[in-house]
N, C-alpha and C positions, 0 to 999 in steps of 0.2 A: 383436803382435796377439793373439798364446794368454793372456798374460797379462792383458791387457786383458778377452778373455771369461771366463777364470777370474774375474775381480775383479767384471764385472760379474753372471755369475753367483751367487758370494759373496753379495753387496747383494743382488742378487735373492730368495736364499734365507732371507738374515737377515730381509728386509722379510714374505716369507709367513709365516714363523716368530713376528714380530712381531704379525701380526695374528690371529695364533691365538689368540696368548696374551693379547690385551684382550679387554674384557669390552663387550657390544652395549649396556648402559646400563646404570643405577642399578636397585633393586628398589626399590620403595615402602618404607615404611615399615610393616612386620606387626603384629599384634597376635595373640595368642593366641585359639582357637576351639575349642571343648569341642562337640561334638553331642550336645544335649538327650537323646537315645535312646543316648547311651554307647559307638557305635559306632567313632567317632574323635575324634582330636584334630588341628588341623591351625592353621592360619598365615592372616590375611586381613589384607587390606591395610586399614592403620585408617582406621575413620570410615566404612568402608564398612557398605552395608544388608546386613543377611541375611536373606533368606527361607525357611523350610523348611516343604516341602511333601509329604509322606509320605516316599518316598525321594531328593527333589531337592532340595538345598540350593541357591538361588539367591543370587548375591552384584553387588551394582550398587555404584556408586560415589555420591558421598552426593547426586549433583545428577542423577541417574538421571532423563530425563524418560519412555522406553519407547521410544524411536524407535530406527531399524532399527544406526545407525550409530553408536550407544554402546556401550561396553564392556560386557560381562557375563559371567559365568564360574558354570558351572554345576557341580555334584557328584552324580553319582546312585550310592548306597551299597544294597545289597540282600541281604540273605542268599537263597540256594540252595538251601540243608540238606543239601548231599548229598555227599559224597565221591565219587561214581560219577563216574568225568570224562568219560564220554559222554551221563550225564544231565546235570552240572556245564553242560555246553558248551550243549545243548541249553536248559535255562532259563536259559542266559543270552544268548544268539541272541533269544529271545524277549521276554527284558527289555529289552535294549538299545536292537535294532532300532525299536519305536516313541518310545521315549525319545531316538535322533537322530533320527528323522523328523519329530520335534513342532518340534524346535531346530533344524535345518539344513535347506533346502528344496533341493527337487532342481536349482537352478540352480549350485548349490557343486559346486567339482567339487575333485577331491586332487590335490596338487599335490607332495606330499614324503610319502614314507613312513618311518621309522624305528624303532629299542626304547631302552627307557629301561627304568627303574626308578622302582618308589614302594614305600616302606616293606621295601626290598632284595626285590621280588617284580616277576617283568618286566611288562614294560609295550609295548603296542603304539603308537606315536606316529603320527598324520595328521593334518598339515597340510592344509587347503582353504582355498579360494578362489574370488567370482565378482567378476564387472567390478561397479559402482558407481557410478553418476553418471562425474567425472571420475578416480577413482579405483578401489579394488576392496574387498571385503570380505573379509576374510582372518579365521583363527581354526583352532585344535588341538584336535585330542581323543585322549586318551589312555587306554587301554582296558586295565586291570590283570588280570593274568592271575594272581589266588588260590582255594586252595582256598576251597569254601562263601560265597564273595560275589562279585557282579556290582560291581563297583567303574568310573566311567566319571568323567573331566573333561573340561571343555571349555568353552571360550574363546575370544570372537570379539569384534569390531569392525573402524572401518575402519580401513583401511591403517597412517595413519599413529599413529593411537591403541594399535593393535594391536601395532605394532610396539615403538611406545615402555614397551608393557606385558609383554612378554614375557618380560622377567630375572623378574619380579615373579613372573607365574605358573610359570615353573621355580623362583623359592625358595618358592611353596606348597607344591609338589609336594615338594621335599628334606624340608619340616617338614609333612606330611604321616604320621601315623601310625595305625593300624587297631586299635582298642582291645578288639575284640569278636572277632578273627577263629578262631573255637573250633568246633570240630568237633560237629554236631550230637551230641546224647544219642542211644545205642545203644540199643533196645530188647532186652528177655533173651532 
């Protein structure tokens, strides 16, 4: 009988092990992305649209009609200027904050918290989610924590779209690089 539960313990261990190590789906297929204003370079899934809109790069998929339940993935890139990380935090609380508010309504609620990394700088990771018809609406936002820029991703659709996209916007985020991030000019 001990052997018995040893063995199936064994199986049992292998099988969580096993599923650690597969991967939740395919990534799209990227193509390279330069922003016009020289601030980074980064990874989009081809054929996709891009929009850029002062500091919010918008990216839809090529059959994009606007409705609630498509996919969309958002960039907001901003310089700070300041090295002071009490000021630093401060204009970025102020950037941020209405730039989710415009993009997530107050029915999403967080559902997973985590950190990650972009461009080897940490990262704050929140999962949300609200119910949807028969379904629910799910989507990430990712809140980089660098000197001199407010740096924000974030990506939503529903459920099952969402989900199916999700390796895709973790390999944005790996090829994800900040081409600008330099320390405001000292005055003498």
């Amino acid at each position: 009988m001990r052997a018995r539960l040893c063995r199936l313990s064994l199986i049992m261990l292998c099988l969580a092990l096993a599923a650690c190590g597969t991967r939740s789906g395919a990534s799209l297929p990227l193509e390279d992305y330069s922003d016009p204003q020289n601030r980074y370079d980064f990874a989009v899934p081809e054929n996709w649209q891009t929009a850029l809109d002062d500091e919010t790069l918008t990216l839809t998929p090529p059959d994009y009609q606007g409705s609630e339940e498509e996919l969309i993935v958002y960039i907001y890139a901003s310089p700070t200027h300041t090295s002071d990380t009490a000021t630093h935090i401060e204009l970025a609380k102020k950037q941020i904050e209405p730039f989710l508010a415009e993009i997530i309504d107050d029915d999403y609620k967080v559902v997973n918290e985590g950190q990650t990394k972009v461009d080897k700088y940490p990262a704050v990771l929140l999962d949300f989610a609200k119910p949807h018809a028969e379904s629910y609406m799910l989507g990430r936002v990712v809140i980089v924590a660098m000197p001199f820029y407010v740096l924000v991703f974030v990506g939503k659709g529903v459920e099952a779209q969402w989900e199916a996209f999700l390796p895709t916007f973790r390999q944005m985020l790996k090829q994800f690089h900040l081409t600008s991030a330099v320390a405001p000019e000292v005055e003498p």
